[in-house]
C-alpha positions as CSV (number, residue, x, y, z in Angstrom):
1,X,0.0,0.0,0.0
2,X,1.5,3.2,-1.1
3,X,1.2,6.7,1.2
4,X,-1.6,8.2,-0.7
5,X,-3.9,5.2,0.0
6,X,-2.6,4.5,3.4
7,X,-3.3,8.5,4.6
8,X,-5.5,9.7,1.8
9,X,-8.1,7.2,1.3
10,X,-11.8,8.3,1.7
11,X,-10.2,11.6,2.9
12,X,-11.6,14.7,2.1
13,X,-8.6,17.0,1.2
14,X,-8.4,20.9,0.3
15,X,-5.3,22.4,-1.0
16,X,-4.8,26.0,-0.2
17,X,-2.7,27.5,-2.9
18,X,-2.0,26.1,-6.9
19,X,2.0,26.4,-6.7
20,X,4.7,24.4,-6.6
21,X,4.2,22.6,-3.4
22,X,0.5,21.6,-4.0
23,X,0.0,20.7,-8.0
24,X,1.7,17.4,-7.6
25,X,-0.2,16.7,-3.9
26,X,-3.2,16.9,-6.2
27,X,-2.2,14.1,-8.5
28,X,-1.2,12.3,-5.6
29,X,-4.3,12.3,-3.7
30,X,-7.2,12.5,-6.5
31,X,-6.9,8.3,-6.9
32,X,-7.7,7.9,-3.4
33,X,-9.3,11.0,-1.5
34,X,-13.1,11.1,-1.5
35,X,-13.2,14.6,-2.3
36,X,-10.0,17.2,-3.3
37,X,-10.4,20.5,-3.6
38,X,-8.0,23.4,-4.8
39,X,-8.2,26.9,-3.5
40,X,-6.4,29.8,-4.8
41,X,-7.1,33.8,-4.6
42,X,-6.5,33.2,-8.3
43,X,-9.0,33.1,-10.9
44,X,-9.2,29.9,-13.2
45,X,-7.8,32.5,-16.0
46,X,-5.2,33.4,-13.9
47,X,-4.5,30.2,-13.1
48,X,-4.3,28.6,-16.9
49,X,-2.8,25.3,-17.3
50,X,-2.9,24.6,-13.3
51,X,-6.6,25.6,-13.8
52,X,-7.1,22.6,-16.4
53,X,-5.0,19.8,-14.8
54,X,-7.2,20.4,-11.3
55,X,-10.2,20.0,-13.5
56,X,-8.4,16.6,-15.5
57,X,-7.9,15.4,-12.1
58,X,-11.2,15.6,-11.0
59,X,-10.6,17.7,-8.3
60,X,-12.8,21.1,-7.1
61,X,-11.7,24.5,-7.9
62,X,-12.7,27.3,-5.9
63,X,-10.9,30.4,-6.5
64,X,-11.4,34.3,-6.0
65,X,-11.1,36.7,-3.1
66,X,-13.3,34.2,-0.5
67,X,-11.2,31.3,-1.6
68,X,-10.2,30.2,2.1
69,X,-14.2,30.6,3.3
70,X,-15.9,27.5,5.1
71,X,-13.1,25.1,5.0
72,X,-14.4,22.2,6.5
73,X,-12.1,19.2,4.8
74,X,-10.9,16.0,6.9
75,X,-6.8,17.3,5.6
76,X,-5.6,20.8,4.5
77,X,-2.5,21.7,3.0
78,X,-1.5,25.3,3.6
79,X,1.2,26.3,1.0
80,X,3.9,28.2,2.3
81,X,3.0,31.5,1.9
82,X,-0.2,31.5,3.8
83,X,-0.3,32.2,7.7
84,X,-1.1,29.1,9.5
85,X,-2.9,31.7,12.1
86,X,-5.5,33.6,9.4
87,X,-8.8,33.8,10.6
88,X,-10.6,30.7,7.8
89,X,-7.3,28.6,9.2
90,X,-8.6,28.8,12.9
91,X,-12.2,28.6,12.0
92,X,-11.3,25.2,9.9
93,X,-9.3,23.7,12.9
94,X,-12.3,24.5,15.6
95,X,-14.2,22.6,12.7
96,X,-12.1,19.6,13.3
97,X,-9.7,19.7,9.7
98,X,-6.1,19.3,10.2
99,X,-4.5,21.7,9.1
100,X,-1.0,21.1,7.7
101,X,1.9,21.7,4.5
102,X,3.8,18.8,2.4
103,X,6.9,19.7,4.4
104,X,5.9,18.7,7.8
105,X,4.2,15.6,6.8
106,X,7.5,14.8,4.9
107,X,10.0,15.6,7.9
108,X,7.4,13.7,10.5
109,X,7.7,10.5,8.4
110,X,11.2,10.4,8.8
111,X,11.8,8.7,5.8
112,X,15.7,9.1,5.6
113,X,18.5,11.3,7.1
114,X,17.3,15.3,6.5
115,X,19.8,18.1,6.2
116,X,17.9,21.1,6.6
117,X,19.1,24.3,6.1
118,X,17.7,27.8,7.3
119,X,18.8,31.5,7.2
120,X,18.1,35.1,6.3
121,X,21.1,34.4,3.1
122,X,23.1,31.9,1.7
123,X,19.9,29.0,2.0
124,X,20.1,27.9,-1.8
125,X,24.0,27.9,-2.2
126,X,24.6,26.2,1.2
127,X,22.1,23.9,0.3
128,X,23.3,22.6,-3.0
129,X,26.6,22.3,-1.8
130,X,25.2,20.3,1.4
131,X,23.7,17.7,-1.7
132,X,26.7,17.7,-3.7
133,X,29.1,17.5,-0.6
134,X,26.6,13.9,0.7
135,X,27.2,12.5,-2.9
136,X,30.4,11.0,-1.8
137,X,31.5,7.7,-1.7
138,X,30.1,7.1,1.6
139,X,26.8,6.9,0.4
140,X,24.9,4.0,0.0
141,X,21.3,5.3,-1.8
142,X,20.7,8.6,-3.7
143,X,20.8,12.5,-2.3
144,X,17.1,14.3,-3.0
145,X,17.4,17.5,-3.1
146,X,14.3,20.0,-1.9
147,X,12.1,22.2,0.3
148,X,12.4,25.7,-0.5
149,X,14.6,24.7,-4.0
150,X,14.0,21.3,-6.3
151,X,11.2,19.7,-6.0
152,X,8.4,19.3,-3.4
153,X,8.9,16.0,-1.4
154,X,6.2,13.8,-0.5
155,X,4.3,13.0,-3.1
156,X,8.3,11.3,-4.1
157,X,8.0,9.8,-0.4
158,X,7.1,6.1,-1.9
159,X,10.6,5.9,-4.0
160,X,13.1,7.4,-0.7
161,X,14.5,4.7,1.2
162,X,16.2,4.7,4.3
163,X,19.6,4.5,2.5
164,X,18.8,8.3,0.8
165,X,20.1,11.5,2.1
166,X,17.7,14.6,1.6
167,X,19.5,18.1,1.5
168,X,16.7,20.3,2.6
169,X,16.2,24.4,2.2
170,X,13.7,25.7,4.2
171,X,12.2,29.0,4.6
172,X,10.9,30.5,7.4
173,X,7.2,30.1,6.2
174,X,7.7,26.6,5.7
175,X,9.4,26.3,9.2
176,X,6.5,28.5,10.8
177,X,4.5,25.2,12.5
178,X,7.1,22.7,11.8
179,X,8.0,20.4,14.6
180,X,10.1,17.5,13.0
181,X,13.1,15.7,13.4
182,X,16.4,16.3,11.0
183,X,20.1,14.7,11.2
184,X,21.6,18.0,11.3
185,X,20.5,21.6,11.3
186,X,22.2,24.9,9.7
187,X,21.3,28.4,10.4
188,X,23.5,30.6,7.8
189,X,22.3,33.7,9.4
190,X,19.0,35.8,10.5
191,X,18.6,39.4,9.4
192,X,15.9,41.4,8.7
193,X,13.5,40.0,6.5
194,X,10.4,38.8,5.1
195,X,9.1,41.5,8.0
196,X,6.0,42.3,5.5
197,X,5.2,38.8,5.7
198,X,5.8,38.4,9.7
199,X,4.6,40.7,12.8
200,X,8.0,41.3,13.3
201,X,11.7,40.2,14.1
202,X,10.9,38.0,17.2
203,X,8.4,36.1,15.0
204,X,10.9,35.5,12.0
205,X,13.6,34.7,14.1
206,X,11.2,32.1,16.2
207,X,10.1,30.3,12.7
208,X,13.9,30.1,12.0
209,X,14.8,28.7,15.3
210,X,12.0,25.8,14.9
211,X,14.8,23.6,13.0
212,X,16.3,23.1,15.4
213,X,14.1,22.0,17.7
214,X,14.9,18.1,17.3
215,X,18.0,18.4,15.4
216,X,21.0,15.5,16.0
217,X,23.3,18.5,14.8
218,X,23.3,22.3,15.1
219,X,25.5,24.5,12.7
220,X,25.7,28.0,13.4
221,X,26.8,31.0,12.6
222,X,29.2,32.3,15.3
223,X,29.5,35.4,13.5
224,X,26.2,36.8,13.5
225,X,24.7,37.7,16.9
226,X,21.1,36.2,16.4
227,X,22.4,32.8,15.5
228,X,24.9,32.8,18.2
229,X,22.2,33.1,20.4
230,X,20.2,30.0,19.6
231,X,22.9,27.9,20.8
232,X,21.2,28.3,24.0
233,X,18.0,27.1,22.8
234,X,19.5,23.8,22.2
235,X,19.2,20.1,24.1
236,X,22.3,20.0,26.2
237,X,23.1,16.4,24.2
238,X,23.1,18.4,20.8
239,X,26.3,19.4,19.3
240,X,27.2,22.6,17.7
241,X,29.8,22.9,14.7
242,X,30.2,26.8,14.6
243,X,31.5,28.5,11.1
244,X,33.3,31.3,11.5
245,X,35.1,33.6,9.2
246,X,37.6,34.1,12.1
247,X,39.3,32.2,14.6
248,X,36.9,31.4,17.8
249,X,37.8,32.8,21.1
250,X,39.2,31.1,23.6
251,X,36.3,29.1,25.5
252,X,33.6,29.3,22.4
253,X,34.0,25.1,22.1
254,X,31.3,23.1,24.8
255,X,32.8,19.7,25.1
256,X,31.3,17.9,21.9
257,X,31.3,20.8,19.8
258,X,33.0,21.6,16.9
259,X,34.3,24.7,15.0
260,X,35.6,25.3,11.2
261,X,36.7,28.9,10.3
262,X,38.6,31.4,7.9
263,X,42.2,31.9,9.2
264,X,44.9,33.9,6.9
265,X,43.1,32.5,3.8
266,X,42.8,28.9,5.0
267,X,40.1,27.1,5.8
268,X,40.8,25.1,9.8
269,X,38.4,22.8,11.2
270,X,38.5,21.3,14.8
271,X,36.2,18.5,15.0
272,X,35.2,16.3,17.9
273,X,37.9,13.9,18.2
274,X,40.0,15.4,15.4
275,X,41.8,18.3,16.6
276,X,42.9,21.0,14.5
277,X,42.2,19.6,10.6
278,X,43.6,22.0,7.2
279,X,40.8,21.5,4.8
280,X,41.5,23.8,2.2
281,X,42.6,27.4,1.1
282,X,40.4,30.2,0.1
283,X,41.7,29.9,-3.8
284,X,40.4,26.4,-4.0
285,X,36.9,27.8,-4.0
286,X,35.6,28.8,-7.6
287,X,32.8,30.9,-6.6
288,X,34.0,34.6,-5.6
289,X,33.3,36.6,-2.2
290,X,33.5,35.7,1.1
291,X,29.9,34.7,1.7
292,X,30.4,31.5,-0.3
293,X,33.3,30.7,1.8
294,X,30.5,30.9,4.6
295,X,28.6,28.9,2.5
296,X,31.2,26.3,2.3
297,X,32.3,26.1,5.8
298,X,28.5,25.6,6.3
299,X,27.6,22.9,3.9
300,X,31.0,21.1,5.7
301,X,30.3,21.1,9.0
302,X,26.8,20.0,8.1
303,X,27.9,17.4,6.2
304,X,30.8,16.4,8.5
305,X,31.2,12.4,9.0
306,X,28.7,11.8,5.6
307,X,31.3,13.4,3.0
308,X,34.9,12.9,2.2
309,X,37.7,15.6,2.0
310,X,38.6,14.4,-1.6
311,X,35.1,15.2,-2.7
312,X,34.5,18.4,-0.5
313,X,37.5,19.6,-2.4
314,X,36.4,18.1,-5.4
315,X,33.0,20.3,-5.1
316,X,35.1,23.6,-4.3
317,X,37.1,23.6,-7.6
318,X,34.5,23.2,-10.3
319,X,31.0,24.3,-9.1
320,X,30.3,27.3,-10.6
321,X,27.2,28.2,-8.4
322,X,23.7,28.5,-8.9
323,X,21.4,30.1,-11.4
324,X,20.5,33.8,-10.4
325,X,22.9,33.8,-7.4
326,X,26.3,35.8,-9.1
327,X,25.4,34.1,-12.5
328,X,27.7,35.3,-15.5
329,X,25.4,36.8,-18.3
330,X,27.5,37.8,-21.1
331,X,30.6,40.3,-21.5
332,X,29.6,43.6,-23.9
333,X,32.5,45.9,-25.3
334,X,34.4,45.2,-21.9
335,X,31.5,45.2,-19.5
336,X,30.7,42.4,-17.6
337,X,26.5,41.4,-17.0
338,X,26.1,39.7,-13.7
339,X,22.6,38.5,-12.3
340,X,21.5,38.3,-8.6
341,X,18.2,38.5,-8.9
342,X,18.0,36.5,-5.5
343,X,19.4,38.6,-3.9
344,X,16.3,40.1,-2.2
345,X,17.4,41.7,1.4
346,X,20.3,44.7,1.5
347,X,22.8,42.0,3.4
348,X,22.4,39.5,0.3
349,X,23.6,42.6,-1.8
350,X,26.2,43.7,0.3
351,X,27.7,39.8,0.0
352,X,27.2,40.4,-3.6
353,X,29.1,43.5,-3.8
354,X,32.0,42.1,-1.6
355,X,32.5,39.4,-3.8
356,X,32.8,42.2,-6.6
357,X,35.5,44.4,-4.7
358,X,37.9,43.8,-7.5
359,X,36.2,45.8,-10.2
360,X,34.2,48.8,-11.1
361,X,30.4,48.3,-10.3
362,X,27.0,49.4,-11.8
363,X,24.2,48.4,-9.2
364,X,21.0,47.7,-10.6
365,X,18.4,47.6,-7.0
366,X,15.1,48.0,-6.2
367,X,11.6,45.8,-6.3
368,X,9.1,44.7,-3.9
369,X,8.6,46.8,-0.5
370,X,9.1,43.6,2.3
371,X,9.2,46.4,4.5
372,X,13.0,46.2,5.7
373,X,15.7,49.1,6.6
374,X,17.7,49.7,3.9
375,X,20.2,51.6,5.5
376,X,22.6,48.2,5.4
377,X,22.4,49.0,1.5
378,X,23.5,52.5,2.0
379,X,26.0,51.5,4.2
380,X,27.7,49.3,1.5
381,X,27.0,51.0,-1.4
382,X,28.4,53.6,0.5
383,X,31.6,52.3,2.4
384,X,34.9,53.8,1.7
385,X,35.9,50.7,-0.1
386,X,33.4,50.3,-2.1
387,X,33.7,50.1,-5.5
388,X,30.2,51.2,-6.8
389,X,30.3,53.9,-8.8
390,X,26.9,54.0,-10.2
391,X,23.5,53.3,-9.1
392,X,20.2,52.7,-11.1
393,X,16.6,52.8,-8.8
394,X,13.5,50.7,-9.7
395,X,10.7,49.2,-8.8
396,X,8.4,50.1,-5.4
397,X,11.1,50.6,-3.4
398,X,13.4,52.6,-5.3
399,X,12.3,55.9,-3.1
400,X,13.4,54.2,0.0
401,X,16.2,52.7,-1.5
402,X,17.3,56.7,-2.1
403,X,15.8,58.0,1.0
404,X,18.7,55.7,2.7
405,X,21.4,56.3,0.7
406,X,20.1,60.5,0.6
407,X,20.3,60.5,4.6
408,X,23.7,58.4,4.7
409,X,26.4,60.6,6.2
410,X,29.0,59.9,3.1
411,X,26.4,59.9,0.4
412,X,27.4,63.4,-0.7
413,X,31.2,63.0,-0.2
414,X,30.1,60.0,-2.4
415,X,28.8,62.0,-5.0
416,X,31.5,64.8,-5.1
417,X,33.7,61.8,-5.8
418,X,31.7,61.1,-9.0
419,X,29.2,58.6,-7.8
420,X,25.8,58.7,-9.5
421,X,22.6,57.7,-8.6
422,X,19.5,57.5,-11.2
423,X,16.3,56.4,-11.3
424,X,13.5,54.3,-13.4
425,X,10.5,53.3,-12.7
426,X,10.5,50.7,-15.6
427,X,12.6,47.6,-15.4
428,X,13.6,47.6,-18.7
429,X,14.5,50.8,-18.9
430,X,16.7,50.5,-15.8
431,X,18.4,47.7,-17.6
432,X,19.6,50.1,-20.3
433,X,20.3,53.0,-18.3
434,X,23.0,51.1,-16.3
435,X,24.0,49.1,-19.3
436,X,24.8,52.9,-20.9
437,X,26.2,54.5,-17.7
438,X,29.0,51.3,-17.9
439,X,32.3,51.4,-19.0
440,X,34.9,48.9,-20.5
441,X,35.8,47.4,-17.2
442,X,33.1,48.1,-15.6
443,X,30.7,45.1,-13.7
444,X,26.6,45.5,-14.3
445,X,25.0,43.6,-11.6
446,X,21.3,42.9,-10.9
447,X,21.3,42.8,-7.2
448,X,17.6,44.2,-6.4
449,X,17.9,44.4,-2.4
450,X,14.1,43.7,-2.8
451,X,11.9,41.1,-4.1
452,X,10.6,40.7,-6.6
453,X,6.5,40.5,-6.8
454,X,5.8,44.6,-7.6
455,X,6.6,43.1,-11.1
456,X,7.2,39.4,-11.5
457,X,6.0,36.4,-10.8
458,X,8.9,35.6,-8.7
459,X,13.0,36.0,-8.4
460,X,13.6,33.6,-11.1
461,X,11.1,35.2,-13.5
462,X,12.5,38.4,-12.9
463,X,16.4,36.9,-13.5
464,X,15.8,35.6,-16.9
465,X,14.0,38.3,-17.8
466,X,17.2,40.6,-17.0
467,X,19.4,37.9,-19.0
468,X,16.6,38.3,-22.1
469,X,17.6,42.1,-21.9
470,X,21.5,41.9,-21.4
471,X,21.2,39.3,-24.5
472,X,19.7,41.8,-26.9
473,X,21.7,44.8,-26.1
């Protein structure tokens, strides 16, 4: 008996949302459930081809502004980016429907060893390396990669076997009500974000900490202060492997934890057991800046005891990172096109821009209001050693975006130095404005600050989009 007959069967089922975590749940469970229905603030025109596969299915569509009225089904799936505490939710729970996502019911079967990573940066990168890194000789099945990037999980569950590995990214509206075990947990960082989506910092930080909760393994970041703080949130039998891009002081290491940091462009590691272990130097690692060397440490301390050194360093010397994330576009009469179009918080484009120290930069920023400071941007655009000399505004936040860098103390010693800000409102536009304010030399990066739903779909829509532009120029 497969898991959609054993927990679906006679079932009535409602799936809130018609995205990526939901559309295969609903071939899943239309063989078996007595009733599925779809819901989604969508209409069916909206909706398209999703629209017609619910209907092929045989599955119930309601859609439009009332779409989460009277839920009264036996299971509901919440997608991710719907509040488990909304009003309908709580009315459909008194009603006696359990209300749930893909991703718990996953993580609660326990079908394999999970590494789950979390964090405000660095998620997707740290967790691609994390799958990469367990598809060493060591492993006996196959590494599924998931969550927040790949593919949704459970409606796979029937082919993962206990000999699999998942590599796991989670967000923190997935991580919002879940309550599961994992082998080992990494937290890459927590800053301000998602705050339009959240009641505040306390609540993001909470959802974020909920990985942890049953974790064999915590790794954290012992350079940011919010991370260094869950530590003590931890089960006194749970290890922590900090990262570190610095040496540890004195006394930072509980007996049973571990530490692996950046020291005079190496890469230590003192594992339990192990003592003080060279793992590699700085220049091994293809990808540029020294957020990815964050990433790395991550990804090894997560992956420490499941992975080999031959194929950690194997990983470091040819991947060449991830679509959207520092992704090469073209080179154009000297100018280098870069995409970051995940980059949607001011600390994800300050790491960007470090990684670009060595060159002349055009910024491209601006998007979706998530209602975050944006003085961080300001203070990197704006450091002394910064080496952005242009800067093109769009999208809804591009008056914040210059209300920050306005009211930043070296903004007009910036601009006497020949720094220039512009703005427009339309993408495209922006696109060409920076592409004609570059010079031979000169880097043109997408690296928004902001997300990316005031005009696309999503980050990656908005990513190829800037790639179709670069191309054409």
């Amino acid at each position: 008996m497969n898991y959609a007959e054993l927990h679906f069967k006679g079932k009535r089922i409602s799936l809130l949302g018609a995205g990526v975590s939901n559309m295969p749940l609903c071939a899943m469970a239309a063989p078996y459930a007595a009733e599925v229905t779809v819901r989604d603030k969508k209409s069916p025109e909206e909706l398209g081809e999703a629209a017609d596969r619910i209907r092929a299915l045989g599955a119930r569509l309601i859609t439009g502004e009332d779409y989460l009225r009277g839920i009264d089904e036996d299971l509901v799936f919440r997608s991710p980016g719907i509040r488990p505490d909304l009003p309908e939710l709580n009315e459909a729970r008194a009603r006696g429907s359990l209300v749930t996502s893909e991703m718990e019911l996953f993580l609660n079967e326990k079908p394999c060893p999970v590494y789950a990573v979390t964090g405000s940066d660095g998620k997707t990168t740290t967790t691609t390396l994390t799958s990469l890194m367990l598809d060493s000789p060591l492993l006996r099945g196959r590494v599924i990669l998931g969550g927040n990037i790949g593919e949704p999980l459970l409606y796979r569950i029937d082919s993962v076997t206990p000999d699999d590995v998942c590599a796991v990214e989670l967000s923190s509206f997935q991580l919002m009500t879940v309550d599961a075990p994992v082998k080992a947990a990494a937290v890459t960082n927590i800053t301000p974000n998602h705050l339009n989506w959240h009641t505040g910092m306390e609540e993001y930080t909470e959802a974020k900490a909920n990985v942890l909760k049953h974790c064999g393994r915590a790794v954290l970041n012992y350079d940011n202060d919010v991370t260094r703080g869950l530590a003590g949130r931890l089960k006194e039998d749970v290890p922590v492997f900090w990262f570190s891009l610095a040496p540890l002081s004195t006394g930072a290491l509980r007996d049973g934890d571990g530490a692996i940091w950046l020291e005079d462009g190496v890469i230590w590691s003192d594992f339990p057991g192990e003592g003080k272990q060279r793992i590699m130097t700085r220049e091994d690692i293809r990808l540029p800046g020294l957020h990815n060397v964050a990433n790395y440490m991550t990804a090894i301390a997560l992956t420490h005891g499941a992975s080999t050194d031959e194929r950690i360093l194997e990983v470091a010397r040819t991947f060449g990172g991830v679509e959207h994330r520092l992704e090469f576009v073209r080179e154009l009469d000297g100018v280098t096109f870069i995409n970051g179009s995940i980059d949607s918080s001011p600390t994800r484009t300050a790491a960007a821009l470090s990684a670009l120290a060595d060159r002349p930069v055009v910024l491209i920023a601006g998007g979706y209001d998530k209602h975050i400071p944006y003085g961080p941007l300001a203070d990197a655009v704006l450091d002394p050693t910064s080496t952005v000399r242009a800067m093109v505004l769009t999208g809804d936040t591009a008056p914040m975006i210059r209300d920050a860098m306005e009211a930043h103390p070296r903004y007009e010693e910036a601009v006497r130095g020949g720094f220039r800000m512009t703005e427009n409102p339309d993408f495209d536009g922006a696109v060409a404005e920076a592409a004609a304010l570059a010079r031979p030399g000169d880097t043109v990066i997408l690296s928004p600050a902001s997300a990316s739903f005031d005009h696309f779909k999503n980050f990656e829509e908005r990513g190829r989009h800037f790639k179709d532009l670069v191309r054409t120029l």
